[in-house]
C-alpha positions as CSV (number, residue, x, y, z in Angstrom):
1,X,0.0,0.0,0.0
2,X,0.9,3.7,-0.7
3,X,2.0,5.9,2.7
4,X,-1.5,7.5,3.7
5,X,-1.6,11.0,3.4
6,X,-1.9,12.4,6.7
7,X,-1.8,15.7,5.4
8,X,-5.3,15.6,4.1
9,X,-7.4,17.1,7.0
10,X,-10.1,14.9,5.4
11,X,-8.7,11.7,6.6
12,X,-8.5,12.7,10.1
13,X,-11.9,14.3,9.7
14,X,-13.0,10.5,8.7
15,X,-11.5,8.8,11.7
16,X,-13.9,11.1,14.0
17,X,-16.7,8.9,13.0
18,X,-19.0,10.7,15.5
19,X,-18.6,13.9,13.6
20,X,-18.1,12.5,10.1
21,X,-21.6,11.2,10.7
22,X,-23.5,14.0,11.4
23,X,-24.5,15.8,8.2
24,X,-23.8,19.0,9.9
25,X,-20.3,17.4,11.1
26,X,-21.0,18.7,14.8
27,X,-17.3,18.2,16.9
28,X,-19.0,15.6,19.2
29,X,-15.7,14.4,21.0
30,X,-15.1,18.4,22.0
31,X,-18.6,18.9,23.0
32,X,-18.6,15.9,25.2
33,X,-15.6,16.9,26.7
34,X,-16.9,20.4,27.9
35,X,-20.2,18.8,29.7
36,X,-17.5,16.3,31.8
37,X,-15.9,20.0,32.5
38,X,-19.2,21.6,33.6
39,X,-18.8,24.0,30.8
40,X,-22.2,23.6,29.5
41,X,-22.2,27.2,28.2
42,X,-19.8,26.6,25.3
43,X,-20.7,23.4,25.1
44,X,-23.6,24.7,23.8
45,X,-22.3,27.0,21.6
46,X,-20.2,24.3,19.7
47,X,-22.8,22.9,19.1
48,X,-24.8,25.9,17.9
49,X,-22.2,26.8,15.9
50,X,-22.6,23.6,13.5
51,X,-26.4,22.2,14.2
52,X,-28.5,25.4,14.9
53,X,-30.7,24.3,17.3
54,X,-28.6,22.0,20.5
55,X,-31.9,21.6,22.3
56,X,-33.9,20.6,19.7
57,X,-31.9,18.0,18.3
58,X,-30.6,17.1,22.3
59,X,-34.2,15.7,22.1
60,X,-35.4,14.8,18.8
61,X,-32.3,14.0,16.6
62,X,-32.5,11.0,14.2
63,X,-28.7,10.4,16.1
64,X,-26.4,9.1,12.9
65,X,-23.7,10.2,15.0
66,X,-24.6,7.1,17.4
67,X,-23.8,3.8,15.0
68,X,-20.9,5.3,13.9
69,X,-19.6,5.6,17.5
70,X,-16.3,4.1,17.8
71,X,-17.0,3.3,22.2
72,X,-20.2,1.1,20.2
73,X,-17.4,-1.3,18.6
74,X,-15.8,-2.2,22.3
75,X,-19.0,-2.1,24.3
76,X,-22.6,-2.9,23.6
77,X,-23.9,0.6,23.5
78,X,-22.7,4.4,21.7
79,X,-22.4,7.0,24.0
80,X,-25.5,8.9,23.9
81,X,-24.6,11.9,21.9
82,X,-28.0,13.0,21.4
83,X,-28.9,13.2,24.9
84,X,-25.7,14.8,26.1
85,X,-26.1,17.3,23.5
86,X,-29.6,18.0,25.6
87,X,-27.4,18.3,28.9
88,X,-25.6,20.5,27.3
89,X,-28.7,22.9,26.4
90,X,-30.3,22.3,29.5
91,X,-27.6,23.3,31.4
92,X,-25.9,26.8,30.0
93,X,-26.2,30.1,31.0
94,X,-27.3,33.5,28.5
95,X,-25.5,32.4,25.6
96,X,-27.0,36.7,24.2
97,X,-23.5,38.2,24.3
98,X,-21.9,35.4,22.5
99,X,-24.6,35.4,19.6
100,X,-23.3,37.0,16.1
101,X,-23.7,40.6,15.5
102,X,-25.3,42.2,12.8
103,X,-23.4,44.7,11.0
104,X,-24.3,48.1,11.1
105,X,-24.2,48.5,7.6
106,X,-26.0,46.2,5.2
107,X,-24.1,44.6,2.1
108,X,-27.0,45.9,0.2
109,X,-27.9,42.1,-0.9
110,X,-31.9,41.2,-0.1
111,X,-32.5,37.4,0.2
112,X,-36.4,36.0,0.8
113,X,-36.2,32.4,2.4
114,X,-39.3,30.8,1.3
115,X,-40.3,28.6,4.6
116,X,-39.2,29.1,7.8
117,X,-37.8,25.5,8.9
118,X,-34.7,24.5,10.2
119,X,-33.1,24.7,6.5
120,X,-33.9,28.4,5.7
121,X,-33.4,29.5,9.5
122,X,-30.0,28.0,8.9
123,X,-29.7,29.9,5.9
124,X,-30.8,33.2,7.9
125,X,-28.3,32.4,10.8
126,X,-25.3,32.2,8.7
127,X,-25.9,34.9,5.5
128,X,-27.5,37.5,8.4
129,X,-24.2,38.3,10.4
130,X,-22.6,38.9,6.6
131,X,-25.1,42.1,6.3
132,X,-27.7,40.7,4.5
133,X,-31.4,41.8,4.6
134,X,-33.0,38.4,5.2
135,X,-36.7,38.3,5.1
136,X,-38.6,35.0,5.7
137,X,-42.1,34.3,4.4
138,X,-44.0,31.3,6.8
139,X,-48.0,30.3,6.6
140,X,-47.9,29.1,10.2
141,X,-48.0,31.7,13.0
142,X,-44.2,31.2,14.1
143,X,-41.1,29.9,13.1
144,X,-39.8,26.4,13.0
145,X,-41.5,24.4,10.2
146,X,-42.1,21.1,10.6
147,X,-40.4,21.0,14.3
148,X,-43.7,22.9,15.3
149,X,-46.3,21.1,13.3
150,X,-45.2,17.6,13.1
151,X,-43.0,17.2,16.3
152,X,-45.6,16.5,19.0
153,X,-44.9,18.6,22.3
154,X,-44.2,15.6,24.5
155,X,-40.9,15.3,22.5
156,X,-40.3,18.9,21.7
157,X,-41.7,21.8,24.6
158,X,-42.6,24.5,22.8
159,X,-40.4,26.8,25.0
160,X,-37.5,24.9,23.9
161,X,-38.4,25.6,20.5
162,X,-39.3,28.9,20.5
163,X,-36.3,29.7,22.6
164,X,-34.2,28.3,19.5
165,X,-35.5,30.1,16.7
166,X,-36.2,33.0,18.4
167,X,-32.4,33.3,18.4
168,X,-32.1,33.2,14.8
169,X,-35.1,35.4,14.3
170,X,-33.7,38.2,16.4
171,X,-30.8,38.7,14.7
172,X,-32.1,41.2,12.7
173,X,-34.1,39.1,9.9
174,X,-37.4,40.3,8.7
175,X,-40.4,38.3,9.6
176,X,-43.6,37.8,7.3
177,X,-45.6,34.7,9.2
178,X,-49.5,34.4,8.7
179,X,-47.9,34.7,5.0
180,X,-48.8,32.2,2.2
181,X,-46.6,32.6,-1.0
182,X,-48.8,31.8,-3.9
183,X,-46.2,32.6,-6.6
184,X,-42.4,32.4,-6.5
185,X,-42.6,34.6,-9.6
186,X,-43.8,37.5,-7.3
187,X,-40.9,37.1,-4.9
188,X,-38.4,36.9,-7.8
189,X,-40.3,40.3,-9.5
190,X,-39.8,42.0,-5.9
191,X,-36.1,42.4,-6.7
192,X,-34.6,39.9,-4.1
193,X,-31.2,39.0,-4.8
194,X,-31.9,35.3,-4.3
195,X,-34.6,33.1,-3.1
196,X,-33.8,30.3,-0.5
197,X,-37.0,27.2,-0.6
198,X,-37.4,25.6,2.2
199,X,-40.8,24.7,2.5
200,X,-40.4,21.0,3.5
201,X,-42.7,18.0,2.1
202,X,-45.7,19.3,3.5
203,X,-48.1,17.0,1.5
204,X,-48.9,13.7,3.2
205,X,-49.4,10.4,1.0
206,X,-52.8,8.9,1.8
207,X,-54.4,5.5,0.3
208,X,-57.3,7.3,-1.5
209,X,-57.8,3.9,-4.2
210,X,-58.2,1.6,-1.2
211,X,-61.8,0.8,-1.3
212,X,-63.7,2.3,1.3
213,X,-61.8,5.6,1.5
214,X,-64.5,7.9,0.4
215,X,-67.2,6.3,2.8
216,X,-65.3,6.4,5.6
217,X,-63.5,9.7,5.1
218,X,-64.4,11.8,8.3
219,X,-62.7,9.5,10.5
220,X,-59.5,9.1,7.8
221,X,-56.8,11.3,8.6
222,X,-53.2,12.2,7.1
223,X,-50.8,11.7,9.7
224,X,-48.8,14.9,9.2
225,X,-52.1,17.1,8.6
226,X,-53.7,15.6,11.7
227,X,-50.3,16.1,14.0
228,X,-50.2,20.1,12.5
229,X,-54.1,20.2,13.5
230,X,-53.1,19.0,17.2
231,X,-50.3,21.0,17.2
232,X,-52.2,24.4,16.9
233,X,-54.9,22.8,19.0
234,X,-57.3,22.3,16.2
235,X,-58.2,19.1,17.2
236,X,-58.2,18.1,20.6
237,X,-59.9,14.9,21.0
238,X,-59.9,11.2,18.4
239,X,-61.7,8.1,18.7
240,X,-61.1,5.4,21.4
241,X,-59.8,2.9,19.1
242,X,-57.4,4.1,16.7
243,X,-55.2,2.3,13.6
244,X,-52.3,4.0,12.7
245,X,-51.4,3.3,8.9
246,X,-47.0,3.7,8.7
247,X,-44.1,2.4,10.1
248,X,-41.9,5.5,9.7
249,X,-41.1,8.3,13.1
250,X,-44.2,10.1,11.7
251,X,-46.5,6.9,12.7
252,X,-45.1,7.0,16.3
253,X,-45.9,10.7,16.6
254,X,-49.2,9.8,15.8
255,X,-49.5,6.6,17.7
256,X,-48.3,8.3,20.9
257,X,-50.0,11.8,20.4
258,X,-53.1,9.7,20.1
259,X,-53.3,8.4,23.6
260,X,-53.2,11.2,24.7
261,X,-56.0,12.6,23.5
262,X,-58.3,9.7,24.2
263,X,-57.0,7.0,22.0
264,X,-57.6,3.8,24.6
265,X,-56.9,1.1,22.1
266,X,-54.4,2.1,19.2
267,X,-52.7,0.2,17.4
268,X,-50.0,0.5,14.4
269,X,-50.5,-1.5,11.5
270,X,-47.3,-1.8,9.7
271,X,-46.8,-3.6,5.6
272,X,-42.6,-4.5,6.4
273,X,-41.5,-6.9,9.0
274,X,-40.7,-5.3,12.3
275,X,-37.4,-5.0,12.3
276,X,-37.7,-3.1,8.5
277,X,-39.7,-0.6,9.9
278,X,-38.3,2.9,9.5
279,X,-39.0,4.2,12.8
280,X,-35.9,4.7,15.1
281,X,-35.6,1.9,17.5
282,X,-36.1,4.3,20.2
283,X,-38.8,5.4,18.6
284,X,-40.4,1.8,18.6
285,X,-39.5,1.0,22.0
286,X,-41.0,4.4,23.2
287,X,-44.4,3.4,21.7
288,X,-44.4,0.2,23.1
289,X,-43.9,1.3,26.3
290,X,-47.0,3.2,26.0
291,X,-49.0,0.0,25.2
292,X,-49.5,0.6,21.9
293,X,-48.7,-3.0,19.8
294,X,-46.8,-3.2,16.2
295,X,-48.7,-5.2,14.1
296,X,-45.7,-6.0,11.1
297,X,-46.2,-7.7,8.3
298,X,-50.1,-6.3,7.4
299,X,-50.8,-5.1,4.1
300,X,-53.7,-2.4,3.9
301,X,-57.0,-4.5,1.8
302,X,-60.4,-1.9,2.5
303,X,-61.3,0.3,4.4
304,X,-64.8,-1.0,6.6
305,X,-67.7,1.4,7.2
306,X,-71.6,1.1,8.1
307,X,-74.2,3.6,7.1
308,X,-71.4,6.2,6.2
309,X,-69.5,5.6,9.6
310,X,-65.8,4.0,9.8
311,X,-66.2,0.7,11.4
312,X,-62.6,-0.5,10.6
313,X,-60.3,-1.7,8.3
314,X,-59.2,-5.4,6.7
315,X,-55.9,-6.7,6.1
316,X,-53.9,-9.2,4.3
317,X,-50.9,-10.6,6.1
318,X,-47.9,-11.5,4.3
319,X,-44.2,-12.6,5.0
320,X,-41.1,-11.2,3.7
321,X,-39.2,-12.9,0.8
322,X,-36.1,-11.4,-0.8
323,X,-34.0,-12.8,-4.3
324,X,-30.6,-13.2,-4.5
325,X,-30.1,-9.5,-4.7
326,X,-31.9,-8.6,-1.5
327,X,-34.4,-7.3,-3.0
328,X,-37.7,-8.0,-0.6
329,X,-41.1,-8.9,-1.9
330,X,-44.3,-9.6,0.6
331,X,-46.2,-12.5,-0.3
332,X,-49.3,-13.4,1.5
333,X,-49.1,-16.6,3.8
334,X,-52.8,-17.5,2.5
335,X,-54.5,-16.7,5.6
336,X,-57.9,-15.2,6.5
337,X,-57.9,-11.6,5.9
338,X,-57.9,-9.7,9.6
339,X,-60.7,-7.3,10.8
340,X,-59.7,-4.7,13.1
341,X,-62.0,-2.0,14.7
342,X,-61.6,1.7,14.7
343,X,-63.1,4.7,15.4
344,X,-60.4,6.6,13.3
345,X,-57.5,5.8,11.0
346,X,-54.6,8.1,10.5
347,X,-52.6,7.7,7.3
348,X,-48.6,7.9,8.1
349,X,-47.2,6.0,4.8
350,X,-44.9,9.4,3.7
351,X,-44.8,12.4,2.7
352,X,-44.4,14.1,-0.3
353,X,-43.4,17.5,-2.3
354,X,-45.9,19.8,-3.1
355,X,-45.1,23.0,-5.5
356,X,-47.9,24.4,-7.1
357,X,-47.1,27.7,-6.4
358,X,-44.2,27.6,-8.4
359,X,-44.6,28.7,-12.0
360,X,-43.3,26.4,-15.0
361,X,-41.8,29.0,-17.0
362,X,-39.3,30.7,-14.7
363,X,-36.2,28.3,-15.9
364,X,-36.3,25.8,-12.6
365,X,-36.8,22.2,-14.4
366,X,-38.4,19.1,-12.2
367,X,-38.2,15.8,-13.0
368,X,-40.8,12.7,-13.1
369,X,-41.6,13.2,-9.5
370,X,-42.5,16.7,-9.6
371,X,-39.0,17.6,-7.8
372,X,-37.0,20.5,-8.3
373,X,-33.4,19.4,-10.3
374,X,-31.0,20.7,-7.4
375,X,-27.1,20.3,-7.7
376,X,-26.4,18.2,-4.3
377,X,-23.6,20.6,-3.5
378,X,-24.3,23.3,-4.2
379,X,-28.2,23.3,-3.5
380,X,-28.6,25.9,-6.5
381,X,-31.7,25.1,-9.2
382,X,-31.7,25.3,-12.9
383,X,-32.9,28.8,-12.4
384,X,-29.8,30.7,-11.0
385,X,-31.0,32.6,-8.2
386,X,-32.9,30.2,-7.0
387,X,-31.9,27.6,-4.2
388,X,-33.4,25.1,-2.3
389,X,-33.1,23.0,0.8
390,X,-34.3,20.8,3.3
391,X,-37.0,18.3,2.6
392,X,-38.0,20.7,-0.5
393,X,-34.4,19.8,-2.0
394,X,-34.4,16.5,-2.2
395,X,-37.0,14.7,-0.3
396,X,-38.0,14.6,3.9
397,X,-35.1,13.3,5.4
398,X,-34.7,14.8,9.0
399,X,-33.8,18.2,10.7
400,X,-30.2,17.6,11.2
401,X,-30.1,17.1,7.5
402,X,-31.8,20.0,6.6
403,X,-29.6,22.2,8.8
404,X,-26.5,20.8,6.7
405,X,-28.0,21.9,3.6
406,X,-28.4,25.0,4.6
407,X,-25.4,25.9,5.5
408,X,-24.4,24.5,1.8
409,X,-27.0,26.6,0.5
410,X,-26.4,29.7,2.6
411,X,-22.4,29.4,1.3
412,X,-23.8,29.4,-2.5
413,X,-25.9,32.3,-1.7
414,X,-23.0,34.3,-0.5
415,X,-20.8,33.0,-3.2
416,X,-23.5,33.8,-6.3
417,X,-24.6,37.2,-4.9
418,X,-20.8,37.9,-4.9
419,X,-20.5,36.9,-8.8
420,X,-18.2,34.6,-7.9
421,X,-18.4,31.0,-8.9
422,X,-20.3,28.2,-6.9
423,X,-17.8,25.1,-7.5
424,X,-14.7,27.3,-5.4
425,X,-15.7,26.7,-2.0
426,X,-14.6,27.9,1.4
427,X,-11.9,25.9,2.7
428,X,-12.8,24.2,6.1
429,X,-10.7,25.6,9.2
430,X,-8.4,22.0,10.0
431,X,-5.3,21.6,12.0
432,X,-3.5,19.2,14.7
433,X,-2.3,20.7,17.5
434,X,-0.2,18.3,19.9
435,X,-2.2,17.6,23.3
436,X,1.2,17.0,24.7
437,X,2.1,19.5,28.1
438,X,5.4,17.8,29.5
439,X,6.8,14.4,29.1
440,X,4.0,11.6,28.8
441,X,1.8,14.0,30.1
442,X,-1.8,14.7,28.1
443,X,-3.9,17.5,28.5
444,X,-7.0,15.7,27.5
445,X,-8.2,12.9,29.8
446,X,-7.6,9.7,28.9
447,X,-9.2,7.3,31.3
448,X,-12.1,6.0,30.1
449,X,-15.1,5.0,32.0
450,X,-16.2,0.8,32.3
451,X,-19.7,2.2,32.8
452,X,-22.7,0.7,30.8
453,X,-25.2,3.6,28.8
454,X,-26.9,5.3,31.1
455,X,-30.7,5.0,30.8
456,X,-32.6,8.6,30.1
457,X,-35.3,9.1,33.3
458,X,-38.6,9.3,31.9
459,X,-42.0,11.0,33.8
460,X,-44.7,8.2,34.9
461,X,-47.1,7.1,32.3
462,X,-49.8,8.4,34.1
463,X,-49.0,11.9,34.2
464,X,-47.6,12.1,30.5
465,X,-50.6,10.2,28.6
466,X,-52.9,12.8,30.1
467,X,-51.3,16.0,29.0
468,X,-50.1,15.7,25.6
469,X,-47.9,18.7,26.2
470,X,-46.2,16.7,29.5
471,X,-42.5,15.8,28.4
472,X,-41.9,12.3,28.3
473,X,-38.0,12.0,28.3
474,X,-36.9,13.8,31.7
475,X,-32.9,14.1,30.5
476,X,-29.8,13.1,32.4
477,X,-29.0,16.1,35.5
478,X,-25.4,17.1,35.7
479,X,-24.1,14.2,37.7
480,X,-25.3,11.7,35.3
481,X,-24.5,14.0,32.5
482,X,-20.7,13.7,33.4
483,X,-20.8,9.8,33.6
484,X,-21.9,9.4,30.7
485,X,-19.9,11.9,28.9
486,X,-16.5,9.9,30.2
487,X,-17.7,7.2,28.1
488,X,-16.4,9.2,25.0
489,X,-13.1,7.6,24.0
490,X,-12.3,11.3,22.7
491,X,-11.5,9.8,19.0
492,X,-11.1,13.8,17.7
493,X,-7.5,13.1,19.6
494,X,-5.3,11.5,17.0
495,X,-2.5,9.1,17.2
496,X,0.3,10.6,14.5
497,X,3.2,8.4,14.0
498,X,6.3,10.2,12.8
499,X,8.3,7.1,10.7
500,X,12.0,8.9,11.5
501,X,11.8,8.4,15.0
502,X,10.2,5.0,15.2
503,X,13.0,2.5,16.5
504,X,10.8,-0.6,16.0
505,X,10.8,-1.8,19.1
506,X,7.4,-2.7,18.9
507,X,6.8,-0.9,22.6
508,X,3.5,0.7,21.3
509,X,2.0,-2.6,19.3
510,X,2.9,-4.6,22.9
511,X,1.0,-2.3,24.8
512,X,-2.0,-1.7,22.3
513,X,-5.0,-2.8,24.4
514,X,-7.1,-3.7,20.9
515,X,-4.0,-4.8,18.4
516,X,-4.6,-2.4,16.2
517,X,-0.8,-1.7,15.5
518,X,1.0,-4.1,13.5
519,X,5.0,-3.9,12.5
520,X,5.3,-5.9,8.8
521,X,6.2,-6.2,5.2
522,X,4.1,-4.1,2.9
523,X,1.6,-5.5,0.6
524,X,-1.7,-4.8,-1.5
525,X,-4.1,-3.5,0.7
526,X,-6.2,-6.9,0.8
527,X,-3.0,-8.6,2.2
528,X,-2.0,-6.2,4.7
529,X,-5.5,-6.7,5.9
530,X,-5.4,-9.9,6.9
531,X,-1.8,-10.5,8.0
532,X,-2.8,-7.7,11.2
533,X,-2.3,-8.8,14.6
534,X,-6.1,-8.7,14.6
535,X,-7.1,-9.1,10.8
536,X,-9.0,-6.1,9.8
537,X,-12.7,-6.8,8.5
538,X,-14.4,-3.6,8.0
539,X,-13.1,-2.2,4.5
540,X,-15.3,1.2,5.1
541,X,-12.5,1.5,7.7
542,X,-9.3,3.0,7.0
543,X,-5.7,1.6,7.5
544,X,-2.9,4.3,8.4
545,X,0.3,3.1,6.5
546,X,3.5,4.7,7.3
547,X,6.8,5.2,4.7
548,X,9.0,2.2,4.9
549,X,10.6,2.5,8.2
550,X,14.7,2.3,7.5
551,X,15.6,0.0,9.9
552,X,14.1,-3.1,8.7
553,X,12.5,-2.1,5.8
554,X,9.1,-2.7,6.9
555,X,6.1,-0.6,7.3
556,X,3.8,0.4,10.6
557,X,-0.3,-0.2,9.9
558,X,-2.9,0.8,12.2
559,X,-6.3,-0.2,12.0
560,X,-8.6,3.0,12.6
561,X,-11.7,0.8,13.1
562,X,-10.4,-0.8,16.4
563,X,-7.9,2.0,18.1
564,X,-9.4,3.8,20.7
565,X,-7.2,6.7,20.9
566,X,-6.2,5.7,24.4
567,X,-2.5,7.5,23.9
568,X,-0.8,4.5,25.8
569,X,1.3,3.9,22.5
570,X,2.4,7.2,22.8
571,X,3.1,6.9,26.4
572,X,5.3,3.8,25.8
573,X,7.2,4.9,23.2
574,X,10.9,6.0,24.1
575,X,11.5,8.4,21.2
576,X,8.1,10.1,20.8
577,X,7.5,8.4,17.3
578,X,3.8,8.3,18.3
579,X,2.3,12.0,19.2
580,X,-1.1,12.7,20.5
581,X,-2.7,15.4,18.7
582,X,-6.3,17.0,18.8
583,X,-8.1,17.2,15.8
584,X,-9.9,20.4,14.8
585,X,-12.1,20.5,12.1
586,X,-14.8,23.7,12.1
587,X,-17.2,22.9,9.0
588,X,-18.9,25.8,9.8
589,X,-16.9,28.0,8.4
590,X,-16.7,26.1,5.9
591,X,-20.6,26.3,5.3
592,X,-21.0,30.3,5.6
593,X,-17.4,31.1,5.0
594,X,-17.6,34.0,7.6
595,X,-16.0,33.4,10.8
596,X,-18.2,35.4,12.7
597,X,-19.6,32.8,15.5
């Protein structure tokens, strides 16, 4: 194998697998390690500075950070990044004086965000502090998007929320709620410099060819209409036994918010196997716990009604079967169709797109699915002042993902209205910096702890399936807060091996608690993988390859998928071949190119 190039932040950026999978590349690992210091305050604001909204996604995150974590490869269970991340917000002080300021002086650029979700409130967070005159245009009565309407409040407080956006609102950007856009033509004739959608995927699928639909339609809901009716306490009551069509985070929402507004028997009636089902285990787990059952495996047949009133619904059951490609197909087992009563059905199979308001004939093309042709980088449209982002860009996804995209966008925005060209992007702020303060001394912590995952408190069952605005998950308090946060293995802190120094005395692969260091011959990459001390299995995983060390003519390999950045190789070795180094990597200003946070 060729040497690895260490002098690509990117690689180092990769090994963080915490951070590298987060779409908004939030430095987990130095987060963490301000909550074990009590230093929830900028804790917080490291977090702010790359997700937008710590207590928000401290409660509700879709957590891609967690599989990825490197303590899950040595012990059963991530740390729980999400959670901490709440601590974090739970715990800081006025973060006002540390907020961006607004210039004095505008650029003299207007930009109208179509939507105020988390993707355009991103976009008005980052382009705002740059002096430009941001106005937002919003239907609902405040901002947030979809965390208001679809996220019920037993997950999401509305104080929380409001506490959130109201930070990026008050920075100065122009606010036009109660305001529905009817024509993007009429924004782009108003002489804004560019337009920002983010409008989400507001349109909920529904099963309106399954017989029965029309009959029984008063008592047939779609999920994400019937959550946004709750939401702004439009409907405040459903039927005592309730089927809830889906299998996705959406049909939990309305599973759970259903009990507590008089649902006694619900139940969820899922098409996939369990275990396919799209909802977040913790998700799953959360419903069950309420007493609400999963029914997998269930395929929709009619919908059942008498005299004009919903009776029920009937299903077909069917079992998974997949071809050699994986590819899954449900065939019915031949059984009786199944009967089961309710007073009300809500429909949670997806959601959709849904642009009628924009003309045809302004330059943006769509393809066969009605979607807007965005570049995946750069988030611009066929139409060049127009940009998109969030679930309007390219299809619901989650808000973490939508806050990555618009910081992508909100760079392009800056980069266009400067008539300078899109592809050039903002370099992200990297660098190593040794963690090193005297001899075999480190100035990061690096014991750590045996414990297990600590369990999030919850509030008694009682209490939250009466009040619907009662929240469920109580968070971890300081003390907990800190044990869990010394479960990090604080991965952003590399180990950098200088070849010129080594001796190859094999000190550091002796002491290696996981063998991930291996002293040999060089070979193709397949072979060095399986002549490791521990052979290396995961190919996603990388293998740092040094020069061809003089002594002996062989080469060092470390496998990044098993080292846990312990620093004991550095602390054995007797000519400080191996170096501990922290890790920096601030995509943030890589997104909005500004500095200003």
């Amino acid at each position: 194998m060729e040497p690895t190039n260490v002098h690509d932040p990117e690689y180092y950026h990769k090994v963080v697998d915490c951070q590298y999978a987060c779409p908004a590349h939030t430095p987990v690992p130095e987060y963490i390690r301000l909550i074990a210091a009590e230093k929830y305050t900028e804790a917080y604001m490291v977090n702010w500075e790359s997700n937008v909204f710590p207590g928000v996604l401290g409660r509700t995150c879709d957590r891609p950070c967690e599989p990825a974590c490197r303590r899950g490869r040595v012990d059963e269970e991530p740390v729980a990044i999400c959670r901490l991340k709440r601590v974090a917000a739970d715990n800081k002080g006025d973060i006002t004086h540390l907020l961006p300021k607004i210039p004095s002086k505008g650029n003299g650029k207007r930009i109208a965000l179509i939507g105020a979700g988390p993707a355009s409130l991103t976009v008005a967070r980052d382009l705002a502090p740059l002096g430009y005159e941001i106005h937002v245009f919003d239907e609902q009565i405040k901002g947030g998007g979809m965390m208001r309407s679809q996220i019920p409040s037993f997950r999401l407080p509305e104080s929380v929320l409001d506490e959130e956006v109201n930070n990026i609102l008050n920075l100065g950007i122009h606010q036009h709620f109660k305001t529905y856009v009817s024509s993007l033509k009429s924004v782009l004739n108003d002489g804004y410099d560019a337009v920002f959608i983010g409008t989400g995927a507001p349109r909920g699928r529904d099963l309106t060819n399954l017989p029965g639909r029309a009959e029984g339609g008063a008592n047939i809901h779609v999920g994400i209409e019937w959550l946004a009716s709750v939401a702004f306490e439009h409907t405040k009551a459903i039927g005592k036994k309730v089927i809830v069509l889906g299998g996705g985070n959406t049909a939990m929402d309305c599973c759970r918010t259903s009990r507590r507004l008089g649902g006694e028997d619900v139940k969820v009636v899922v098409r996939s196997p369990y275990s396919e089902m799209k909802a977040s285990p913790w998700e799953k787990e959360d419903a069950q716990h309420e007493d609400i059952p999963i029914l997998d495996n269930h395929v929709p047949v009619s919908f059942v009604s008498e005299n004009g009133k919903l009776k029920g619904m009937t299903f077909e059951k069917v079992h998974a079967v997949y071809d050699e490609k994986g590819k899954r197909s449900l065939v019915p087992t031949g059984e009786p169709h199944v009967f089961i009563e309710a007073d009300d059905v809500l429909v949670a199979i997806g959601q959709e797109n849904y642009f009628p308001w924009i003309e045809r004939d302004l330059g943006i093309e769509f393809d066969k699915w009605d979607m807007p042709n965005v570049d995946s980088t750069t988030f611009q449209s066929t139409n060049p002042k127009v940009f998109f982002g969030g679930d309007a860009a390219l299809g619901p996804k989650n808000v973490i993902t939508a806050v990555a995209q618009g910081h992508s966008a909100a760079v392009s925005i800056d980069l266009y209205c400067q008539g300078k060209p899109l592809d050039v992007r903002p370099d992200p702020m990297t660098n190593l910096v040794s963690q090193k303060m005297g001899i075999h001394e480190w100035s990061y912590d690096s014991i750590v702890a045996n414990d297990d995952r600590y369990v999030v408190p919850q509030a008694e069952k009682k209490v939250t399936l009466i009040d619907r605005k009662k929240e469920v998950e109580l968070g971890f308090d300081k003390n907990v807060g800190f044990k869990e946060a010394q479960r990090c293995l604080n991965c952003d802190v590399q180990t950098v091996f200088t070849e010129n120094r080594c001796i190859e005395c094999d000190a550091c692969m002796d002491i290696c608690p996981t063998d991930c260091i291996t002293f040999t011959v060089n070979g193709t990459e397949e072979d060095l993988r399986t002549r490791l001390k521990a052979p290396s299995l995961h190919l996603d995983q990388s293998l740092l390859v040094s020069n061809t060390l003089a002594a002996t003519g062989r080469v060092m390999v470390k496998d990044e998928d098993v080292c846990l950045h312990c620093g004991l190789c550095a602390e054995r070795c007797p000519t400080s071949a191996w170096d501990m180094q922290k890790f920096f990597y601030n995509t943030t200003k890589a997104h909005h190119g500004c500095g200003s946070h």
